[in-house]
N, C-alpha and C positions, 0 to 999 in steps of 0.2 A: 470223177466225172461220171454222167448219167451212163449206165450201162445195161444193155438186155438182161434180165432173170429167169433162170431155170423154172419152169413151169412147176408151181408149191399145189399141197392140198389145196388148201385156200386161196384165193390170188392175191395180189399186191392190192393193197387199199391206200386211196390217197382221201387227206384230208385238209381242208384248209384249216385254215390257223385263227384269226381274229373274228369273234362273235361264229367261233366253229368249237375249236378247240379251247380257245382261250376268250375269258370275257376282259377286253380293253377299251371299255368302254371311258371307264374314270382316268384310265391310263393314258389314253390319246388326248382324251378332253384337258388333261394336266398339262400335257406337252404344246396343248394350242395357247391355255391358259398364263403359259409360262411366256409363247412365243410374242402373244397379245402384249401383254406388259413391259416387255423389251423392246417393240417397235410401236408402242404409242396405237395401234391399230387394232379397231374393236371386232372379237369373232364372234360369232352366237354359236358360242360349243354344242347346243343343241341338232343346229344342222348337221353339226361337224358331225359329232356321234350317227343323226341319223343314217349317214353316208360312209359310215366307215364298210371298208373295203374297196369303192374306188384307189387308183393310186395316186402315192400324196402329191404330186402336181398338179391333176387334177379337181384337190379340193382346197390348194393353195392360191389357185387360180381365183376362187371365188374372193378372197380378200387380201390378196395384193396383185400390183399389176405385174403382167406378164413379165416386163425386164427383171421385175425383184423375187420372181419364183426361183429359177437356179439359189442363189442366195438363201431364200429361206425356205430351201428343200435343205441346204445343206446345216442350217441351224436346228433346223427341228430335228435331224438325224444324229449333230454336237448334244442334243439337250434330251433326247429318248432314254439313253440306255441309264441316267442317273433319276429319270423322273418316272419314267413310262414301266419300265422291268419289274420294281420293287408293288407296282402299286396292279399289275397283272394280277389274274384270278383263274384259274383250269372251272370252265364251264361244267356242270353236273354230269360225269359221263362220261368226259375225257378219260380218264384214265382205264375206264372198263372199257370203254371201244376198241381203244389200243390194245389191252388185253383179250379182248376179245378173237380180236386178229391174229394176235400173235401165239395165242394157245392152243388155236387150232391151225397151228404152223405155216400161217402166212406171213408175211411182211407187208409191214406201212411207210407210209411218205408223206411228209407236209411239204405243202405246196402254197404258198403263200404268196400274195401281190406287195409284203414286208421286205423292205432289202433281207440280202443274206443275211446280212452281221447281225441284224435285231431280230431276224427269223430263227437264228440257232443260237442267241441269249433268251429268247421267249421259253424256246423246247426247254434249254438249259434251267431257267429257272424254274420251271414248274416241274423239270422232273420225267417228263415226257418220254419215255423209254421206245422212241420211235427208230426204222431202220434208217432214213432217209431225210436230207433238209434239201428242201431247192426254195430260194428266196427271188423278189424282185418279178414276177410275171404275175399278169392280171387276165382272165377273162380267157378267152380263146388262146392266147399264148400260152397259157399252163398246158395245152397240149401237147409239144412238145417233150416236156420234162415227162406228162403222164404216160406217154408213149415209150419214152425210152426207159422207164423201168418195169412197164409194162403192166402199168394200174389197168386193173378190170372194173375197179367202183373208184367214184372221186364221191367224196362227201363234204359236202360245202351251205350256207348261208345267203348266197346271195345267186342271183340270177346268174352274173358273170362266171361262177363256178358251174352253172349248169351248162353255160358257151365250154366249157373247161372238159368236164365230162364229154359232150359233142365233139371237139375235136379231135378226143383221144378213144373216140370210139367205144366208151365205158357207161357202164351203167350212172346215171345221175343221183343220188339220193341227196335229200334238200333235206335241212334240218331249221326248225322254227325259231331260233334261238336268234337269230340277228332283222335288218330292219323287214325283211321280206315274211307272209307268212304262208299257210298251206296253200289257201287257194289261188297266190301270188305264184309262188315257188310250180303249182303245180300246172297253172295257165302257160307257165314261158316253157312249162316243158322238163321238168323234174321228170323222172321215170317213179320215182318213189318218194313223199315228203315222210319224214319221223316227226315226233313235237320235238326233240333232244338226244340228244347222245344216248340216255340211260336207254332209249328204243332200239339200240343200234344194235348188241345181241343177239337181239329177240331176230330181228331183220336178217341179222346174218344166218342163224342158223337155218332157219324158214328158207334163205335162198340156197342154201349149202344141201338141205334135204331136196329140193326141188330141182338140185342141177343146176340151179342159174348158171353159176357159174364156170359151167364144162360144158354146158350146148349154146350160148350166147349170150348177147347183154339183156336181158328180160330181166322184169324186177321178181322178187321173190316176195314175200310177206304182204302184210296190209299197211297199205297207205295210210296215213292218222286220218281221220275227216276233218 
């Protein structure tokens, strides 16, 4: 269960998971591709993809009706872990963020809007040497979870990670890798955009020399343009 952390060098970093940590881009689009064919009903995986990170009801919503969403929330969730797992990919920089944090003896957490189950087969398969899984929360709800382990940075792809960070009173840093981009990420209110993970280092140290993270949520480093 989520529990307070002893105050580390570094602080707990949260990061979300899909078009964050991991690209599931071909992964999702398989699972809608697999879903289409079974129910005779045509998707434009294209949208799908461009929308990944809402949660899946509501982009199940868009192509069937409302009564058959329970239903084919729970297909698509039967039909993930053999089609969607295998065909995942760890975004450029994944695994050095993680390291990054953890070497200079912080702890991390993914935070994800993925059910649990497919939140910690994702980590699992890629390898993700992460402290923490919290699965199933979207947007302003992941504050919660980010609160009770006491993230100081959430690092996420989509606007609703930036509602995420806001709630949990943490720095926001927005990273260009999913549909949003800097000057997106940085209008709705990012505190910090990176192009990618492989920037996330560089960011941390710059804020670790500056204090960010011992006098408040200010961002440290330079924002990409």
């Amino acid at each position: 269960m989520p529990h307070h952390l002893s105050p580390a060098p570094v602080p707990v970093v949260g990061f979300d998971l899909d078009m964050t940590l991991a690209d599931t881009r071909t992964a999702i689009g398989a699972v809608y591709e697999a879903l289409s064919a079974e129910t005779g009903v045509p998707i434009d995986l294209g949208a799908v993809v461009s929308r990944i990170g809402i949660p899946l009801e509501d982009e199940l919503i868009h192509w069937y009706p409302a009564a058959e969403v329970p239903a084919m929330t729970a297909r698509y969730r039967e039909l993930y872990p053999g089609i969607a797992i295998p065909a995942t990919v760890a975004l450029p920089g994944a695994a050095e963020a993680i390291a990054a944090v953890r070497d200079r003896g912080g702890r991390t957490i993914v935070v994800s809007g993925k059910n649990q189950a497919d939140t910690e087969r994702t980590v699992a398969y890629l390898n993700l040497p992460v402290d923490e899984v919290v699965g199933g929360v979207f947007g302003a709800d992941k504050g919660g979870a980010l609160r009770a382990f006491g993230v100081r940075a959430y690092v996420g792809d989509h606007t609703g990670d930036v509602d995420a960070a806001r709630a949990a009173s943490a720095t926001s840093v927005g990273v260009e890798t999913g549909p949003f981009d800097a000057a997106a990420l940085t209008a709705y209110g990012a505190d910090v955009v990176l192009p990618d993970l492989l920037a996330f280092p560089g960011w941390l140290d710059a804020g670790l020399a500056d204090g960010v993270f011992t006098t408040g949520f200010t961002t440290g480093g330079t924002p990409a343009a």
